[in-house]
C-alpha atoms as a printed R data frame, in Angstrom:
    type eleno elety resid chain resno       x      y      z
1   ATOM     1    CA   UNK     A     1 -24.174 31.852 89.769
2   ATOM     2    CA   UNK     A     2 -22.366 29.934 92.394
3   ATOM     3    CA   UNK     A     3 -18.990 31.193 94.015
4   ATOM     4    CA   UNK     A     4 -16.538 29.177 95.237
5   ATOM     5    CA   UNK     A     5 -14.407 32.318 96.030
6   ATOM     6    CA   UNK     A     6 -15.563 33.842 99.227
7   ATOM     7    CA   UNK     A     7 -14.089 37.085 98.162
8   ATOM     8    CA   UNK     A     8 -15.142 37.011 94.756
9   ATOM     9    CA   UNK     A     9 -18.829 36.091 96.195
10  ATOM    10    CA   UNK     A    10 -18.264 39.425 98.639
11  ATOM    11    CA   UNK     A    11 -17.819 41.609 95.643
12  ATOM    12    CA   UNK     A    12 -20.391 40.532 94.078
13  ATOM    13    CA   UNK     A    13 -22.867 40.045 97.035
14  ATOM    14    CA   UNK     A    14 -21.920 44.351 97.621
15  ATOM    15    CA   UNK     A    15 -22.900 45.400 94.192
16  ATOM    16    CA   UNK     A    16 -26.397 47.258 93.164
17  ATOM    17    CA   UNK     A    17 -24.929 49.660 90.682
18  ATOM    18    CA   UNK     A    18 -24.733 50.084 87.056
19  ATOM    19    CA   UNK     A    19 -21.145 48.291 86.610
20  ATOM    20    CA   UNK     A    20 -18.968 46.587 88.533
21  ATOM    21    CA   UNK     A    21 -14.646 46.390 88.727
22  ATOM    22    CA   UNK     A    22 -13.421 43.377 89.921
23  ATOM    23    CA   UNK     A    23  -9.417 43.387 91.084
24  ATOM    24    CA   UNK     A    24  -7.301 40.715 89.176
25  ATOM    25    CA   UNK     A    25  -6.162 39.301 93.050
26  ATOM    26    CA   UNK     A    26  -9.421 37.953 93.388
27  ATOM    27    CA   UNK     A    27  -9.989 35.695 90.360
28  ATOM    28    CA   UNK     A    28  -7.124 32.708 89.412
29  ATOM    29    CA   UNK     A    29  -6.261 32.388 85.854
30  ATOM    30    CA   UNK     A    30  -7.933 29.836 83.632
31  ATOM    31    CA   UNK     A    31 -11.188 30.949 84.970
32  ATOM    32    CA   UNK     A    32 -14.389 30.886 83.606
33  ATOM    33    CA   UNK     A    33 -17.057 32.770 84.983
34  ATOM    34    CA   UNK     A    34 -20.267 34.367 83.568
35  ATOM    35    CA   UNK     A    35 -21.536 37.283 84.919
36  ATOM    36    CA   UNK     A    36 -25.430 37.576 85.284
37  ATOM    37    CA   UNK     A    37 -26.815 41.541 85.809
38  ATOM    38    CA   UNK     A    38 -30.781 41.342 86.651
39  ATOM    39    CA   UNK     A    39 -31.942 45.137 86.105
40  ATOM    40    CA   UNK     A    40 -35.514 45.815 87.846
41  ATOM    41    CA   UNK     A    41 -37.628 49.128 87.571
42  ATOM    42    CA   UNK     A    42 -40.313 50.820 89.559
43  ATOM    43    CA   UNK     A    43 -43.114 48.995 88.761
44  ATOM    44    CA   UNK     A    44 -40.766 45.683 89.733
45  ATOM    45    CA   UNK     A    45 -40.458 44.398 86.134
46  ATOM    46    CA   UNK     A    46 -37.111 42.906 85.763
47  ATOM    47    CA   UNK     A    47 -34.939 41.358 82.991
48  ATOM    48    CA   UNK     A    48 -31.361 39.704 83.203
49  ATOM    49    CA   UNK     A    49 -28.562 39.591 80.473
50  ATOM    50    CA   UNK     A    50 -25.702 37.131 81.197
51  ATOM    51    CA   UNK     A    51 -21.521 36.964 79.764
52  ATOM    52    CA   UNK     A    52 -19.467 34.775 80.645
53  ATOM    53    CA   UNK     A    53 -15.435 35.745 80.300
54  ATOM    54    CA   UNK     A    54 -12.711 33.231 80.548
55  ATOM    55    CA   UNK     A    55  -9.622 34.894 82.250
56  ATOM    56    CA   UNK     A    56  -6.509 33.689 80.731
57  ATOM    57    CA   UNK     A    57  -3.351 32.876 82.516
58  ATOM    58    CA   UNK     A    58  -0.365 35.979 82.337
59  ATOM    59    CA   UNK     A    59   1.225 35.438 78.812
60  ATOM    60    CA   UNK     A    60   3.987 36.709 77.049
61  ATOM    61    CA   UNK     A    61   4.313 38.550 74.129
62  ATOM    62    CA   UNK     A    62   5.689 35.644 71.046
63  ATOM    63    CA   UNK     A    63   8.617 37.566 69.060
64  ATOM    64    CA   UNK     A    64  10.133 36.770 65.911
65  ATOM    65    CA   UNK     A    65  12.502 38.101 63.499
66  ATOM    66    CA   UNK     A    66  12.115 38.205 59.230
67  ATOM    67    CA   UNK     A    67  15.054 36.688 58.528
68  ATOM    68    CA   UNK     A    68  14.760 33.627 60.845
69  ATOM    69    CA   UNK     A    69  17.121 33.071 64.062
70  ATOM    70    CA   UNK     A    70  20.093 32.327 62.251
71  ATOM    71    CA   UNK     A    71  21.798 34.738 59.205
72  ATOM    72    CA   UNK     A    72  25.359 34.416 57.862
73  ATOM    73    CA   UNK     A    73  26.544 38.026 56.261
74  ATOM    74    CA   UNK     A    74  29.867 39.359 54.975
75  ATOM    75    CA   UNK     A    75  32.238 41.830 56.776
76  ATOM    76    CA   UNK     A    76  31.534 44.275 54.028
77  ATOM    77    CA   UNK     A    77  27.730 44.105 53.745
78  ATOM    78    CA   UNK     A    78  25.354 45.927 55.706
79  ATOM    79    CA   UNK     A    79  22.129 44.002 57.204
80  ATOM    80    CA   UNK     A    80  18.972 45.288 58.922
81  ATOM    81    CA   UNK     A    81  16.984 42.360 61.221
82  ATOM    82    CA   UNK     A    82  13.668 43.355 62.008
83  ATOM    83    CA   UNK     A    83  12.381 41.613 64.877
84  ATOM    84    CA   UNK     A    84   8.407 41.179 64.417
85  ATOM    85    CA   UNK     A    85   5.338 40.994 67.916
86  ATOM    86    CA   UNK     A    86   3.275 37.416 66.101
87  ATOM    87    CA   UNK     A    87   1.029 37.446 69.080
88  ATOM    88    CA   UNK     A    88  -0.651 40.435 70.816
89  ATOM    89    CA   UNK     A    89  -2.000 40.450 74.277
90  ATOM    90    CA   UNK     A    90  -4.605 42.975 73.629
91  ATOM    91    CA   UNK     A    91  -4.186 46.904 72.875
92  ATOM    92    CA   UNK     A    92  -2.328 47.518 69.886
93  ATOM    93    CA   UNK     A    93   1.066 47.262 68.535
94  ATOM    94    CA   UNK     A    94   1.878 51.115 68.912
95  ATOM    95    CA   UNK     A    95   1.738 50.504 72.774
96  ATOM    96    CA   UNK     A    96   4.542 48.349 72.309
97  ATOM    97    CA   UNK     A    97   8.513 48.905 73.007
98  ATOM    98    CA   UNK     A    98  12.021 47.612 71.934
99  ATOM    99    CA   UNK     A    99  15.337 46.991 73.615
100 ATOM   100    CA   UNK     A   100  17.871 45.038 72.403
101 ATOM   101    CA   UNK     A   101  21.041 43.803 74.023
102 ATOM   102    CA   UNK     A   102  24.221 41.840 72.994
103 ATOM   103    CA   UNK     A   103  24.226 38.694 74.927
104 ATOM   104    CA   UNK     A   104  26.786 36.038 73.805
105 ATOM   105    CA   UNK     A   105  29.866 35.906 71.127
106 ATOM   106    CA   UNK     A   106  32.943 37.357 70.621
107 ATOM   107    CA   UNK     A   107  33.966 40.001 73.458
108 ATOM   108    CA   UNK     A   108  32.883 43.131 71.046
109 ATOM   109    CA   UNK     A   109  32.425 46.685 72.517
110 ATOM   110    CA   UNK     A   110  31.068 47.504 68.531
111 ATOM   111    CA   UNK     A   111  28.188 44.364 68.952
112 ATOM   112    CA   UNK     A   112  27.169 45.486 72.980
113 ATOM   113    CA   UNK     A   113  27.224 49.261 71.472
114 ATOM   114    CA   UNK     A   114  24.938 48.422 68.713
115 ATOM   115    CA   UNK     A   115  22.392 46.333 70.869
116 ATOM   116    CA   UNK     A   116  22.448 49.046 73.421
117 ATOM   117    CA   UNK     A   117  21.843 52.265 71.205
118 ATOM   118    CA   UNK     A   118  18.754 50.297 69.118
119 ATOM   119    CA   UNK     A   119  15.493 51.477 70.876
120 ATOM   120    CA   UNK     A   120  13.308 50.002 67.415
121 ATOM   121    CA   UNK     A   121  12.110 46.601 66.380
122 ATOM   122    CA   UNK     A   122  14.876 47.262 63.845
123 ATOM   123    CA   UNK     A   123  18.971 46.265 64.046
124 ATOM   124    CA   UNK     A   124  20.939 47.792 61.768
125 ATOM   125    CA   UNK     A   125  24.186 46.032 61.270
126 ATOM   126    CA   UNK     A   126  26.591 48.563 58.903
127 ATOM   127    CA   UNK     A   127  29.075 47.533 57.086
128 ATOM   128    CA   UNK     A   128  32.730 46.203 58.588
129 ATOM   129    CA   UNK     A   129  31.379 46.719 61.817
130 ATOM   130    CA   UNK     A   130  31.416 43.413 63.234
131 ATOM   131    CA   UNK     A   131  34.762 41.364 62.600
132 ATOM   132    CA   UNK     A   132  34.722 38.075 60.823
133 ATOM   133    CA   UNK     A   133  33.562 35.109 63.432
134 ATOM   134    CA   UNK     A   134  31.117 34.509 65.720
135 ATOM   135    CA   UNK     A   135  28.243 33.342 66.443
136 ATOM   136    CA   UNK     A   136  27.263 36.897 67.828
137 ATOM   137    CA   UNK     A   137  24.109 36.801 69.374
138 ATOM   138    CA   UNK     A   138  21.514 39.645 69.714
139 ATOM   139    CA   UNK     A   139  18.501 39.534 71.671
140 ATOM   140    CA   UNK     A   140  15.348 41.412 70.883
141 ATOM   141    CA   UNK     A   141  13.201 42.309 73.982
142 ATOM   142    CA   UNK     A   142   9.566 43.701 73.394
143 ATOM   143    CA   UNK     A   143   7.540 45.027 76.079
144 ATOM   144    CA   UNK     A   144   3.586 45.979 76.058
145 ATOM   145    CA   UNK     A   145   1.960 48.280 78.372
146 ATOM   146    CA   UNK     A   146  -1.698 47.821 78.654
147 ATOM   147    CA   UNK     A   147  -3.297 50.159 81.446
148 ATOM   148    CA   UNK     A   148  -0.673 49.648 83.477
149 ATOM   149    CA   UNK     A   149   0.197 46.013 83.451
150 ATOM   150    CA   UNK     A   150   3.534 45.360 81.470
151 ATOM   151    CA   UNK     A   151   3.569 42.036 79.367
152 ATOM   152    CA   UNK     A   152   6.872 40.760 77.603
153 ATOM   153    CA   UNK     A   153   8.297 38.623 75.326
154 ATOM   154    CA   UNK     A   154  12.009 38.289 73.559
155 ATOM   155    CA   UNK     A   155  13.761 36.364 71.080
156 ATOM   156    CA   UNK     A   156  17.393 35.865 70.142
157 ATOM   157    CA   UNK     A   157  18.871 35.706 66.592
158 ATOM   158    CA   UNK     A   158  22.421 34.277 65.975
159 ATOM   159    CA   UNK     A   159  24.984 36.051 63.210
160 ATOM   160    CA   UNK     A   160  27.783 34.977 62.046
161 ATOM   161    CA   UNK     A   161  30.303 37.388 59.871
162 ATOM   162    CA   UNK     A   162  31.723 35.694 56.987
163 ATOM   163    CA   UNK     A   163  35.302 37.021 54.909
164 ATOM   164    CA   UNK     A   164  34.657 38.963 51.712
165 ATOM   165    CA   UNK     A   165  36.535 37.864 48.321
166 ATOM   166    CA   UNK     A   166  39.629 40.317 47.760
167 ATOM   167    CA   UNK     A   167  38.856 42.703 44.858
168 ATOM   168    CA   UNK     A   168  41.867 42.475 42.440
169 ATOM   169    CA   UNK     A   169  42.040 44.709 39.538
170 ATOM   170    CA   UNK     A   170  45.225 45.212 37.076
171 ATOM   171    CA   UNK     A   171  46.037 48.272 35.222
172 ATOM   172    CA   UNK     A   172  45.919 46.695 31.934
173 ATOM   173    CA   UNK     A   173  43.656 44.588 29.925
174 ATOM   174    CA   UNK     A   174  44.083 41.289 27.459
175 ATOM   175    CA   UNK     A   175  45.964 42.465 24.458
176 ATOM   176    CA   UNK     A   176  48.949 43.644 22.680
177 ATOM   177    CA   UNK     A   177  52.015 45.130 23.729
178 ATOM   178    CA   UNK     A   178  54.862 46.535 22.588
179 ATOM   179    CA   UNK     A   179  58.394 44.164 22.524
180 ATOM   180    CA   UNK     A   180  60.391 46.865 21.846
181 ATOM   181    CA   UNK     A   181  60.449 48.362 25.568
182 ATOM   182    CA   UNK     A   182  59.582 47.623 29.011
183 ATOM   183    CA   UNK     A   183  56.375 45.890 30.238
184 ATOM   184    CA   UNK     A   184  54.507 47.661 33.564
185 ATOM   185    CA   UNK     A   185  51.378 46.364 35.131
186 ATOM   186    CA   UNK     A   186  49.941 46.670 38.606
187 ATOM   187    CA   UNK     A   187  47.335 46.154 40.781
188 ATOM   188    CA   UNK     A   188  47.174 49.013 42.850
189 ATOM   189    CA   UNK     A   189  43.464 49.281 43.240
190 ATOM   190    CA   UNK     A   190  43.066 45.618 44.461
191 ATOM   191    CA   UNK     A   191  42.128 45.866 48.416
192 ATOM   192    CA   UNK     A   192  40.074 44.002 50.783
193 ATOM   193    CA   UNK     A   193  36.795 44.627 51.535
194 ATOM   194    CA   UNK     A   194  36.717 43.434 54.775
195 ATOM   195    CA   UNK     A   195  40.263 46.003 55.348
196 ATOM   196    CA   UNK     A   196  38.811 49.675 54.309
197 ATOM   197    CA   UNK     A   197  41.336 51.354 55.804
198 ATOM   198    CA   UNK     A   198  44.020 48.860 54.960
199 ATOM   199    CA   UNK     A   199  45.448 48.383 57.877
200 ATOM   200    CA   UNK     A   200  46.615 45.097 56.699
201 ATOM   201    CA   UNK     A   201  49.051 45.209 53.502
202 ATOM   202    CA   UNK     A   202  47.714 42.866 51.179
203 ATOM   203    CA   UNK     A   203  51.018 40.469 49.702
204 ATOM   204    CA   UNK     A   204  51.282 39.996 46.104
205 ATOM   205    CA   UNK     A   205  52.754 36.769 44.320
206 ATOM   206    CA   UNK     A   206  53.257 37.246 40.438
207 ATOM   207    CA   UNK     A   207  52.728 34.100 37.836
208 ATOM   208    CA   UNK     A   208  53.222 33.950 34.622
209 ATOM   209    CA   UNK     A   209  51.659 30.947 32.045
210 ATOM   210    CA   UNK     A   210  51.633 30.092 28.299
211 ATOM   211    CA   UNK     A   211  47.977 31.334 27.022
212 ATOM   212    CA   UNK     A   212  48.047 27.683 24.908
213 ATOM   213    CA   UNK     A   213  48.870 24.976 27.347
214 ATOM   214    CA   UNK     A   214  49.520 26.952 31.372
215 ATOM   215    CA   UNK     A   215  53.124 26.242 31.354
216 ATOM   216    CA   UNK     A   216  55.427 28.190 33.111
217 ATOM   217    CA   UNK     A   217  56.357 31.282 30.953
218 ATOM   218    CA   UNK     A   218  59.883 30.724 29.501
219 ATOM   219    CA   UNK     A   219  62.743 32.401 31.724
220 ATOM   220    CA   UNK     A   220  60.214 33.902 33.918
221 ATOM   221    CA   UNK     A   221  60.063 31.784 37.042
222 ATOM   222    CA   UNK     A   222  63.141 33.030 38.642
223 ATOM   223    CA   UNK     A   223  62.385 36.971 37.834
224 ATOM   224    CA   UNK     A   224  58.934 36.577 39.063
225 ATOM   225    CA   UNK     A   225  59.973 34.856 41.980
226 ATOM   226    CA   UNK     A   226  61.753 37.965 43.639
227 ATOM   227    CA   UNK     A   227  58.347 40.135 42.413
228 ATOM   228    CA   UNK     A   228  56.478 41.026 45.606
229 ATOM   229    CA   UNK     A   229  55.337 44.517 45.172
230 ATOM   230    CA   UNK     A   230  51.873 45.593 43.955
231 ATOM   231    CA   UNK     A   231  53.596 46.641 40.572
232 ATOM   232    CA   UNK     A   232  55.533 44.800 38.223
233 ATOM   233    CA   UNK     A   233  57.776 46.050 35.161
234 ATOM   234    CA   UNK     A   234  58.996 43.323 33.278
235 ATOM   235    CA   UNK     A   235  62.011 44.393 31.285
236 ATOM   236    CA   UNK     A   236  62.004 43.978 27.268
237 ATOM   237    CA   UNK     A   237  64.667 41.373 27.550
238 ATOM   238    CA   UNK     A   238  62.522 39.025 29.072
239 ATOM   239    CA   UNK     A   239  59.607 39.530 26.340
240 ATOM   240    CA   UNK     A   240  59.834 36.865 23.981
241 ATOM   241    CA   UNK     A   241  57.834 38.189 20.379
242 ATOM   242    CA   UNK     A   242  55.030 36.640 19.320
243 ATOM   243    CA   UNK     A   243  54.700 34.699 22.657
244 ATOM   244    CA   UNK     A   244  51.150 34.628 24.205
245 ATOM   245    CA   UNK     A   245  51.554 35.062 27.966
């Protein structure tokens, strides 16, 4: 084998043992060599077995995440992005560990919290934790440790938080009621799912329309028109029998 590597030739030139450990200073990347071991015994009968090994440049570690870079999600959902090692430098995937960090959006303390507390390949984004907006962009770091020499690779995923539809439920059903005395519906269990804690009072408008053709309800406009609460009681005067409202 010729050397052009003086100090690659020296360490070879010193060996008569068994094996031989060869530092990575002394050999460039992209490298081809093969390594020829000629083994003689007493009675000077020799053999030789040769391998050559092609030493690869320093590489990175190729990350990806199940979901693809890019996800849209509601306030009120929860979502889990699992960020995947598609290429291994060697060793095995158990030698391998996550950080993740928050690294462009809205100014959120709950986004730079989250990246910062997930040690996993996993992100677990719960429910109304991030506000509606973005982009908000997380970045997935993995890191493999193979006898001491630390290879990395990270990838970025973008998410943007969407507004939930309001949830509006009324007290009563389609049917029959009685003309004879006051009408009461309301929507008190309509909220926003985005709002848990309904911080933000939800306002209410009240219509009213023929079943047969959507005109206005007759002599309703004006009474609905100062109705802004979350219940309404429409007084038996207004009721007109055998209307279908």
């Amino acid at each position: 084998m010729k050397l052009n590597n003086s100090k690659l030739k020296d360490i070879f030139d010193a060996q008569s043992g068994s094996s031989i450990s060869i530092d990575k200073s002394s050999i460039s990347s992209s490298t081809s060599l093969t390594v020829t071991v000629q083994v003689t015994n007493a009675f000077e009968i020799s053999d030789s077995s040769s391998q050559t090994t092609t030493i690869s440049p320093q590489q990175v570690l190729t990350v990806s995440f199940d979901s693809g870079d890019t996800i849209s999600m509601k306030a009120s959902d929860s979502r889990d992005v699992k960020a995947w090692v598609t290429a291994v430098c060697g060793g095995s995937t158990s030698s391998i560990s996550w950080r993740w960090s928050y690294t462009s959006g809205p100014v959120s303390t709950a986004a730079t919290s989250l990246a910062s507390g997930s040690n996993t390949q996993k992100l677990s984004i719960s429910k109304n934790l991030l506000s509606q907006g973005g982009p908000y962009v997380f970045t997935a770091t993995a890191t493999q440790n193979n006898g001491g020499t630390s290879v990395t690779g990270s990838a970025s995923i973008s998410v943007t938080v969407t507004s939930s539809p309001l949830f509006i439920q009324l007290s009563t059903g389609s049917g029959d009621i009685n003309g004879n005395k006051d009408f009461t519906v309301n929507a008190n269990k309509s909220k926003d799912p985005d709002d848990p804690d309904s911080k933000v009072p939800l306002n209410y408008k009240w219509t009213c329309s023929n079943h047969a053709d959507g005109t206005d309800c007759t002599g309703m406009t004006s009474f609905l028109s100062g109705q802004k609460d979350k219940s309404l009681t429409i007084p038996k005067e207004n009721l007109s029998k055998g209307a279908q409202w």
